[in-house]
N, CA, C and O of each residue as an XYZ file, in Angstrom:
648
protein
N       0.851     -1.173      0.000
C       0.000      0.000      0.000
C       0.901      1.241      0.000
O       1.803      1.436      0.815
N       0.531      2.119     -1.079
C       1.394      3.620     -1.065
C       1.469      4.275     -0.078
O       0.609      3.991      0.755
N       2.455      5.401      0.313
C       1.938      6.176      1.570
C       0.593      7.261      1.320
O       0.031      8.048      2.082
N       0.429      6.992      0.244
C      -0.649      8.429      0.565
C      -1.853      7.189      0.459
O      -2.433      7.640     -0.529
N      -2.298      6.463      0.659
C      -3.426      5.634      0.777
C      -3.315      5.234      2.019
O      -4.407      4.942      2.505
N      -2.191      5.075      2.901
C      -1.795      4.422      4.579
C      -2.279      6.230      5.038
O      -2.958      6.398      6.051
N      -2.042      6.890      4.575
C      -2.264      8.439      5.036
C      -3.972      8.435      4.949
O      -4.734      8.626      5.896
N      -4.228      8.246      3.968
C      -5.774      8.598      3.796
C      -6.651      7.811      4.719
O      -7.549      8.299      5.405
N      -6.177      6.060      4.657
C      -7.103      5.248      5.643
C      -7.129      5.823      7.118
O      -8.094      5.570      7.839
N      -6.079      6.589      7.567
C      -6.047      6.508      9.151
C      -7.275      7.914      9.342
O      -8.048      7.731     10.282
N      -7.431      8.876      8.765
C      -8.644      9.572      9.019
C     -10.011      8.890      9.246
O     -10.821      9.257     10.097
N     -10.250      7.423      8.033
C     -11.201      6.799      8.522
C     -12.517      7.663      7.950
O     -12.448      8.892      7.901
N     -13.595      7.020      7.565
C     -14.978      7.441      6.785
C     -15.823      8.595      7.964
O     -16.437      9.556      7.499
N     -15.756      8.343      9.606
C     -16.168      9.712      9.736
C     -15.675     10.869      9.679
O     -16.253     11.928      9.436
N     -14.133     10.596     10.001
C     -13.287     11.714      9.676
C     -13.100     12.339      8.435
O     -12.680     13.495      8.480
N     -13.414     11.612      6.834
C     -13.660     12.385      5.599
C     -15.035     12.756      5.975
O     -14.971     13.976      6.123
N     -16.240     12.381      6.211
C     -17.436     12.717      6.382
C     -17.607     14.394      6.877
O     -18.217     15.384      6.473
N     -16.660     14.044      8.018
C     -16.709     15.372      9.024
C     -15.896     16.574      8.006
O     -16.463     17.644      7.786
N     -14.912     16.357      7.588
C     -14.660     16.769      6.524
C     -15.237     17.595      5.426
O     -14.963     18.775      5.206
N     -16.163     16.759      4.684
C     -17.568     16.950      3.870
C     -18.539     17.797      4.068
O     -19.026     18.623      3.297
N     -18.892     17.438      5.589
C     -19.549     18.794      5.769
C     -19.022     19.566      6.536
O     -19.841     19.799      7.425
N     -18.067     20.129      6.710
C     -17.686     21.364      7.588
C     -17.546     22.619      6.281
O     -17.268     23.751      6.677
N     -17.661     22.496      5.370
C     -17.634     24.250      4.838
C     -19.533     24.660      4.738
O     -19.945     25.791      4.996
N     -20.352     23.640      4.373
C     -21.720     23.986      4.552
C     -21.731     24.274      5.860
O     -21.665     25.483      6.085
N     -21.817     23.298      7.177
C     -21.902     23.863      8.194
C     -21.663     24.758      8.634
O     -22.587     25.393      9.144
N     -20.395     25.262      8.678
C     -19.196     26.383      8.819
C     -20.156     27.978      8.526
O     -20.365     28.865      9.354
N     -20.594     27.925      7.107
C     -21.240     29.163      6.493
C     -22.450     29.080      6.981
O     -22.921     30.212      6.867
N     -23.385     28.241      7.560
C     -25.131     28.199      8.299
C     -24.313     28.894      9.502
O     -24.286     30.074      9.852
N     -23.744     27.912      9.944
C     -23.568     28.732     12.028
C     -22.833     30.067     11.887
O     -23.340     30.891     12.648
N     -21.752     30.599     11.136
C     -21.594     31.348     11.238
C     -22.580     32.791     10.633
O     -22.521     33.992     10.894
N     -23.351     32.072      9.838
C     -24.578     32.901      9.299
C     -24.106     33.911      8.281
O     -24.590     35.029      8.103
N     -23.327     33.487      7.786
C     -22.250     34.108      6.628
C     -23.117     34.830      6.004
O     -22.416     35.720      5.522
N     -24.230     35.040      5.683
C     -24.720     36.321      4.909
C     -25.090     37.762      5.480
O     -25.451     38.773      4.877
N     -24.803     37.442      7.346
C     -24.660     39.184      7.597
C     -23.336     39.226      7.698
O     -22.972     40.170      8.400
N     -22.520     38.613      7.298
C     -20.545     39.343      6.838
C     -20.036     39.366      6.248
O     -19.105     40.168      6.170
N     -20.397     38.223      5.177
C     -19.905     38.734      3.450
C     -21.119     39.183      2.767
O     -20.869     40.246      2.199
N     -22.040     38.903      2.630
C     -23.237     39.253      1.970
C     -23.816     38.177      1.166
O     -23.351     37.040      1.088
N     -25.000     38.668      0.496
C     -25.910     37.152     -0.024
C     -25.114     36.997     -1.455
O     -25.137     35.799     -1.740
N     -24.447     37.715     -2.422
C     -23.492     36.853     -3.489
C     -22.601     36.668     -2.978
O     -21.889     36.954     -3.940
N     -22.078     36.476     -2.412
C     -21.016     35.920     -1.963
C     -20.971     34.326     -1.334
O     -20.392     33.270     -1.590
N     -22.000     34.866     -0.309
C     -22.578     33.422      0.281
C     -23.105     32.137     -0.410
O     -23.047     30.982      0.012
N     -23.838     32.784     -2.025
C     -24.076     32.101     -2.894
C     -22.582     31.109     -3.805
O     -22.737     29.908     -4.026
N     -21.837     31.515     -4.041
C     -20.981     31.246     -4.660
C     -19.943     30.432     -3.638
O     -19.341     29.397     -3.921
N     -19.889     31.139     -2.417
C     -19.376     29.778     -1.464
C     -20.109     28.954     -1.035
O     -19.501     28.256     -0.223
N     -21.387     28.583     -1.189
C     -22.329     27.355     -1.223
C     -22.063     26.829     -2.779
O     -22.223     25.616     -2.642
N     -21.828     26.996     -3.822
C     -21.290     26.129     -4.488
C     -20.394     25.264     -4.527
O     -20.392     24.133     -5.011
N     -19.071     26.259     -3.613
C     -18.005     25.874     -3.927
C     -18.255     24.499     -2.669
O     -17.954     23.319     -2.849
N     -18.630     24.857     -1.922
C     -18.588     23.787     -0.271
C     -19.714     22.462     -1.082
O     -19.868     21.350     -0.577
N     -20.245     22.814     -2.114
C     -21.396     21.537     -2.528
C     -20.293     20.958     -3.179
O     -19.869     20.163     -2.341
N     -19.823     20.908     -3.830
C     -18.918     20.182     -4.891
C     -17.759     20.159     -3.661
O     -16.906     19.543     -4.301
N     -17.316     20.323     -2.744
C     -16.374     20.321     -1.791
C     -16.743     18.746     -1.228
O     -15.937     17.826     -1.090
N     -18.348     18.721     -0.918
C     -18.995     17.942      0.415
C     -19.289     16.619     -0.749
O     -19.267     15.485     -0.269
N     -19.621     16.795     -2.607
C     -19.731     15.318     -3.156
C     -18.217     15.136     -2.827
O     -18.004     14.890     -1.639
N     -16.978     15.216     -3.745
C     -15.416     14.704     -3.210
C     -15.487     14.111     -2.301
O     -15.456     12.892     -2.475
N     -15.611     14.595     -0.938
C     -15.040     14.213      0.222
C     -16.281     13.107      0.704
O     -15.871     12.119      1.313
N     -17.175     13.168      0.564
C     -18.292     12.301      0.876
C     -18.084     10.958      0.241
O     -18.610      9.934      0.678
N     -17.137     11.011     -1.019
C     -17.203      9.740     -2.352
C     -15.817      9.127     -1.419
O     -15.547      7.927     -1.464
N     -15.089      9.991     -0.678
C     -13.613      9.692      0.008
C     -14.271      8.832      0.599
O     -14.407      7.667      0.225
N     -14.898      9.502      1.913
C     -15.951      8.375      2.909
C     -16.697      6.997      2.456
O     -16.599      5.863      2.925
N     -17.267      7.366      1.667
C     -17.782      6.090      0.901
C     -16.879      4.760      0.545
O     -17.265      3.591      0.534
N     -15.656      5.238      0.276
C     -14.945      4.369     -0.130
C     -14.165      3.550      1.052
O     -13.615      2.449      1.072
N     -14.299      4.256      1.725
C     -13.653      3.902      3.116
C     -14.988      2.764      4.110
O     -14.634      1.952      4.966
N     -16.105      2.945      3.802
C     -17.275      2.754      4.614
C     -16.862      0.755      4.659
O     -16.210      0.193      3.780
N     -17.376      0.143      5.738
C     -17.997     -1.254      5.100
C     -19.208     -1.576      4.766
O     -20.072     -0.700      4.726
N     -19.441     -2.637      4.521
C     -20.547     -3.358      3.816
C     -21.895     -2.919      4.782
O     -22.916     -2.492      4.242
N     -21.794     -3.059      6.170
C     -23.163     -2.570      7.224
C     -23.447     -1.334      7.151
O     -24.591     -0.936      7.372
N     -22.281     -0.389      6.774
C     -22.767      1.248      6.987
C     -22.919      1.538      5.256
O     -23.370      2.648      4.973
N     -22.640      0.796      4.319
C     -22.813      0.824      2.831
C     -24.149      1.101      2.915
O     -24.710      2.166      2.660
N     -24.920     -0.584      3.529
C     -25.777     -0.466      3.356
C     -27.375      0.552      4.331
O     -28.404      1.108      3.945
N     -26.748      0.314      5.603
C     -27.343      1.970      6.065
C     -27.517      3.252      5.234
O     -28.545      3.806      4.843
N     -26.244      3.562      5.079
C     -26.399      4.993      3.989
C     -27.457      4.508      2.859
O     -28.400      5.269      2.641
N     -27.370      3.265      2.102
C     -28.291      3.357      1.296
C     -29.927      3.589      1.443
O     -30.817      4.330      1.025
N     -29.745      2.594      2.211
C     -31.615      2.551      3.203
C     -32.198      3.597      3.209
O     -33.234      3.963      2.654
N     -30.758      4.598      4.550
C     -31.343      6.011      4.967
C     -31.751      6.914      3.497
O     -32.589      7.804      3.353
N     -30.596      6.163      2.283
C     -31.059      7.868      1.104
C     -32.101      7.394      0.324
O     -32.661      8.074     -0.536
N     -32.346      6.381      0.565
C     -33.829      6.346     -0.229
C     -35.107      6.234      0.250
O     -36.088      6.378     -0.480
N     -35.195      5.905      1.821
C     -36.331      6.183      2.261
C     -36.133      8.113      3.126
O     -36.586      9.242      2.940
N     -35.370      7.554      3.874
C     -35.194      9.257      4.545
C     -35.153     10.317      3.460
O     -36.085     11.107      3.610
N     -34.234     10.652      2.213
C     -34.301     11.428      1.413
C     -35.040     11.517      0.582
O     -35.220     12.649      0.133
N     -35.857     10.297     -0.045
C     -36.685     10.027     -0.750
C     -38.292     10.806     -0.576
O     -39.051     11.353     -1.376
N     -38.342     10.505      1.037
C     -39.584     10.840      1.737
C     -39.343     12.307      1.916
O     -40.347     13.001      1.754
N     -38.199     12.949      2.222
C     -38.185     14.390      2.109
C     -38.580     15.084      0.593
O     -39.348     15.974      0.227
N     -37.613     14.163     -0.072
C     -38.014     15.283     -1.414
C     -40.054     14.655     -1.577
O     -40.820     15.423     -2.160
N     -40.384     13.854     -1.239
C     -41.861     13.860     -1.273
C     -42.830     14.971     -0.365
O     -43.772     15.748     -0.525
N     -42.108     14.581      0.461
C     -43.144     15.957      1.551
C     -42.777     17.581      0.930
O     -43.490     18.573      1.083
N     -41.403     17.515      0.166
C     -41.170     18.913     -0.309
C     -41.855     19.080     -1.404
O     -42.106     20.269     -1.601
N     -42.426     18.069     -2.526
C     -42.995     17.644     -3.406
C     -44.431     18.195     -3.017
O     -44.986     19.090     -3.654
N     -44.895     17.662     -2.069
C     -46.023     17.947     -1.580
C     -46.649     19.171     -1.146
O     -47.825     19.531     -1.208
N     -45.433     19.836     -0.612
C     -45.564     21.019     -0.057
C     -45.778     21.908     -1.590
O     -46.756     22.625     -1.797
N     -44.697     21.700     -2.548
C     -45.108     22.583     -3.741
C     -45.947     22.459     -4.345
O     -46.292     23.509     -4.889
N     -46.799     21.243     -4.667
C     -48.200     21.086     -5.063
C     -49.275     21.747     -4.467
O     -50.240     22.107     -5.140
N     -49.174     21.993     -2.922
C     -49.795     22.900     -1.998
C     -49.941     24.569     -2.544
O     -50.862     25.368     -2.718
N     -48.486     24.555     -2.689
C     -48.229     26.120     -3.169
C     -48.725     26.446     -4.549
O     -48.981     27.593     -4.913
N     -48.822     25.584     -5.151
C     -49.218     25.746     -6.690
C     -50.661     25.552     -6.974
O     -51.072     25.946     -8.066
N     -51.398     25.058     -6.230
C     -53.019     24.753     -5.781
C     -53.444     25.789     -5.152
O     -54.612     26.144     -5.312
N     -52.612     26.462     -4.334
C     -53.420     27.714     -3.425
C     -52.374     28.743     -3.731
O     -51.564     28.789     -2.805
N     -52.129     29.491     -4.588
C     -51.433     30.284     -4.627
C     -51.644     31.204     -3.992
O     -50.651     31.705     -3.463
N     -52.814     31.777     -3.769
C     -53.481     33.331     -3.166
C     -52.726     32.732     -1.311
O     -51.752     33.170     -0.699
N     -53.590     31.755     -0.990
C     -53.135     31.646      0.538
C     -51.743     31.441      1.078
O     -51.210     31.907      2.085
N     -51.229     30.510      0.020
C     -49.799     30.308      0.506
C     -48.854     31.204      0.297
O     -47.850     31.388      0.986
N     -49.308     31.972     -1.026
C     -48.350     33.151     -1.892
C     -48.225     34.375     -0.404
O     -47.149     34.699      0.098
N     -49.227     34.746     -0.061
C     -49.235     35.452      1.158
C     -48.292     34.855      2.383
O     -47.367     35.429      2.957
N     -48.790     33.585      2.595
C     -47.715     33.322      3.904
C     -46.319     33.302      3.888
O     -45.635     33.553      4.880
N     -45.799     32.958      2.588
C     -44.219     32.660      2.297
C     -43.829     34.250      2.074
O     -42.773     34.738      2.479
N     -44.834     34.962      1.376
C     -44.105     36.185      1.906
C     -43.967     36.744      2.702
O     -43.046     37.548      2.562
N     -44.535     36.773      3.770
C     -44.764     36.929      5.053
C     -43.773     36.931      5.870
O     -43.361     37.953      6.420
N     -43.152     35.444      6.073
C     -42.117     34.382      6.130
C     -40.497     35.276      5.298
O     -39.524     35.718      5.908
N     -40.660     35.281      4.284
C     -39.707     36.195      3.361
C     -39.204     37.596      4.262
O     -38.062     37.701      4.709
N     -40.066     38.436      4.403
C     -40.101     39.605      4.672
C     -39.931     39.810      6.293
O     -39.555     40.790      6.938
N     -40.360     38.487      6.701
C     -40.044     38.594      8.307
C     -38.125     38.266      8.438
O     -37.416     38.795      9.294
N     -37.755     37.537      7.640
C     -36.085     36.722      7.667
C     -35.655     38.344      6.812
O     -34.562     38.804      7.144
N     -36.122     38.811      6.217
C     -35.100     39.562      5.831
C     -35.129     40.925      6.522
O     -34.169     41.693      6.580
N     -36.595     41.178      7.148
C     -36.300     42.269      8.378
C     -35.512     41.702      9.798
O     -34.936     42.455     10.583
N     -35.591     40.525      9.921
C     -34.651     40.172     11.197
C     -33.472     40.332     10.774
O     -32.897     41.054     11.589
N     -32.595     39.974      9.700
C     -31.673     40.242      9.485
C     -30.865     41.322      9.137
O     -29.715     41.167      8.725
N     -31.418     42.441      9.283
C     -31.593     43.958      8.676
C     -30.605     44.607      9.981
O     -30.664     44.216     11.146
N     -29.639     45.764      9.419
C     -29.335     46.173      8.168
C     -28.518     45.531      7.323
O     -28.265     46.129      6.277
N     -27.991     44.382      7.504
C     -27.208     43.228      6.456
C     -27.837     43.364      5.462
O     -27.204     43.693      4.459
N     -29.471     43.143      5.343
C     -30.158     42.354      4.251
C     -30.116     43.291      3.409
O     -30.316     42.724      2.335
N     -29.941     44.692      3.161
C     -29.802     45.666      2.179
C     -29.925     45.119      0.776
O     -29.297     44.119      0.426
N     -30.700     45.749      0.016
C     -30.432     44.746     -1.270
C     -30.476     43.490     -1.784
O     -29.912     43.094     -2.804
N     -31.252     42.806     -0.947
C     -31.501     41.460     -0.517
C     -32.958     41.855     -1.998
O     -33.712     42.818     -2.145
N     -32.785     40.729     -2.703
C     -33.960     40.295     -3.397
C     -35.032     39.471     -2.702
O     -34.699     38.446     -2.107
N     -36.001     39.771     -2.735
C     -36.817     38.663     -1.899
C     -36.978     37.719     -2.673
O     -36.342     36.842     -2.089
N     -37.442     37.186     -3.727
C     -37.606     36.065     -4.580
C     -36.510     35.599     -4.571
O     -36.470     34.549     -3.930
N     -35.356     35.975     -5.099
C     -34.130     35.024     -4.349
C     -33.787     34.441     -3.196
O     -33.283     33.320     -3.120
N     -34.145     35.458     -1.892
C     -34.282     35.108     -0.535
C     -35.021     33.668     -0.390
O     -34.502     32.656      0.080
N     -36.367     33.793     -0.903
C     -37.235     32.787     -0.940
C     -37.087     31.431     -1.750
O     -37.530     30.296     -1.574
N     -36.246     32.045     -2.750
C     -35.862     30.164     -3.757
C     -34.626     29.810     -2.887
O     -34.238     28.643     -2.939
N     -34.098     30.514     -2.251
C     -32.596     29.817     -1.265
C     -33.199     29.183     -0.486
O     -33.044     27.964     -0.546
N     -34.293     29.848      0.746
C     -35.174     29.431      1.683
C     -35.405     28.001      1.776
O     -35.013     27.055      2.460
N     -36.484     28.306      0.464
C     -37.311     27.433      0.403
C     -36.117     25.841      0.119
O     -36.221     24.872      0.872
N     -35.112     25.860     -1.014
C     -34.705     25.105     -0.992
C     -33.322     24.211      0.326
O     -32.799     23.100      0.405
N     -33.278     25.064      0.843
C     -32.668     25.070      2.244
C     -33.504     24.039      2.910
O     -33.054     22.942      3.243
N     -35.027     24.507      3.140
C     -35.771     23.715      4.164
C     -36.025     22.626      3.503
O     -36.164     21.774      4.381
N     -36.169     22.138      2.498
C     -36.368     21.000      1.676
C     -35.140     19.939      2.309
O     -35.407     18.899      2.912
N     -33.887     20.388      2.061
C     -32.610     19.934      2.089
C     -32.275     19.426      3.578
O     -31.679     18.371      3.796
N     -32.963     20.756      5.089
C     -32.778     20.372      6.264
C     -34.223     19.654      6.329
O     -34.116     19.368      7.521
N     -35.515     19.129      5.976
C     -36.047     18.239      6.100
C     -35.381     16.549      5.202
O     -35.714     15.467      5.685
N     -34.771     16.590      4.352
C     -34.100     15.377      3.890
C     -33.493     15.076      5.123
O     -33.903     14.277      5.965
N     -32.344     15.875      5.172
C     -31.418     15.155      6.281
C     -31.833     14.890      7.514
O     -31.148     14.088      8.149
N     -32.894     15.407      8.093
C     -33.649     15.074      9.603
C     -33.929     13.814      9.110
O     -33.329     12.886      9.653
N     -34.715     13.550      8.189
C     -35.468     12.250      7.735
C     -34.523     11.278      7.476
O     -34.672     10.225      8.096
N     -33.212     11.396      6.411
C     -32.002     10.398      6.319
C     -31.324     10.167      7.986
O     -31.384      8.958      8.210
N     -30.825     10.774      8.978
C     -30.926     11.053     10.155
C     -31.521      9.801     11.036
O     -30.833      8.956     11.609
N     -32.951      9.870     11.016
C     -33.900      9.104     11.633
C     -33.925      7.824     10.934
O     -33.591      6.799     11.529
N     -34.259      7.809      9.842
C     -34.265      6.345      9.036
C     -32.856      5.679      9.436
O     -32.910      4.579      9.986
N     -31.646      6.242      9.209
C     -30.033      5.791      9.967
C     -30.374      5.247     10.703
O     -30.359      4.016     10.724
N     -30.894      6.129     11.750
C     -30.836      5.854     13.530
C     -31.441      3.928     13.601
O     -31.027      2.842     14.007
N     -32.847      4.622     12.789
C     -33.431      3.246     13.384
C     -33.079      2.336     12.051
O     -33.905      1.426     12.118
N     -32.455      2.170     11.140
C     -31.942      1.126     10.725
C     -31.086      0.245     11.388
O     -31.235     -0.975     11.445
N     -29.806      1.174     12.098
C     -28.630      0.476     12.805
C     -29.287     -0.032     14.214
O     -28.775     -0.999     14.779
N     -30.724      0.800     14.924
C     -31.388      0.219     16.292
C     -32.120     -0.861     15.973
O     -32.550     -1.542     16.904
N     -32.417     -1.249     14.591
C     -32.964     -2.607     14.227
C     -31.689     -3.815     13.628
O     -31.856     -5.027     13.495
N     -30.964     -3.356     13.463
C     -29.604     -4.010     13.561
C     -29.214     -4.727     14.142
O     -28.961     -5.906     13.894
N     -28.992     -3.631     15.794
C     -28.674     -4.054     16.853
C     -29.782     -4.609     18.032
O     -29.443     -5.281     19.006
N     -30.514     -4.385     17.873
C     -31.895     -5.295     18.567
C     -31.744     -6.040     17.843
O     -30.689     -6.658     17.990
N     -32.577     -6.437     16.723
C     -33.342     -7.292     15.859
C     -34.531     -7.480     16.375
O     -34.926     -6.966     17.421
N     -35.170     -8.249     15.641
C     -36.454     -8.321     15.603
C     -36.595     -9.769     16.177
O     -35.822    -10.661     15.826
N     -37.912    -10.030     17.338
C     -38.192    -10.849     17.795
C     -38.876    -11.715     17.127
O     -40.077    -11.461     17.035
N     -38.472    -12.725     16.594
C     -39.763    -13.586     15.475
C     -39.756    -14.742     16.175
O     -40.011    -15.635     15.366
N     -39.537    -15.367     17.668
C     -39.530    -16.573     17.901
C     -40.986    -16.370     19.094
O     -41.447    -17.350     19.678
């Protein structure tokens, strides 16, 4: 084995993971759009997405066969079921436009007066397609999250069939 592959294994799949996501994380907690501003913030959420596939494909490769198949479970029912409820939610919005069109702006205009005087120049329809696709993205991962959890707690119990 080369040294840079004896180098890479000893970080180990949570340590690329953790990896993966620390520039998304990094820019939410620090709330990076009242200190660089919203293009800016945009363009380093690109760069950290294509940062977090790399390093995530690192992890992967590193994973075994039990957490292979966890991750899989969790992304197709946990993520699956998110992009459905987000699915759902836009069919909502597109069926009631008058009622919902009102609340999301509402919603819009409340995040960008809390954030004020940062938000200067803040587009709201942009505000709102980031938003909206944000909460889509933190409902996937709650849901991939939970489906994990209790895949590996049915793992490790098992199931009583006697």
């Amino acid at each position: 084995m080369p040294n840079s592959e004896r180098s890479l294994s000893k970080v180990g799949p949570k340590g690329w993971l953790a990896v993966a996501v620390a520039p998304p994380l990094v820019l939410v907690l620090l709330d990076a759009m009242d200190v660089i501003g919203f293009e800016a913030v945009r363009y380093l959420f690109l760069v950290s997405i294509a940062w977090t596939i790399v390093f995530a494909f690192v992890s992967w490769k590193q994973l075994d066969d039990p957490s292979r198949e966890a991750y899989k479970f969790a992304s197709f029912w946990g993520i699956g079921s998110g992009l459905g409820i987000g699915g759902l939610v836009l069919f909502v919005c597109i069926a009631f436009p008058g009622a919902t069109g009102d609340l999301i702006q509402s919603w819009i205009d409340g995040y960008i007066a809390l954030k004020s005087p940062a938000s200067e120049g803040w587009r709201p329809g942009a505000v709102g397609y980031y938003l909206g696709i944000a909460s889509i993205v933190v409902v996937q991962l709650a849901l991939f999250l939970f489906v994990w959890l209790g895949w590996w707690a049915h793992q490790r119990l098992g199931t009583k069939s006697d």
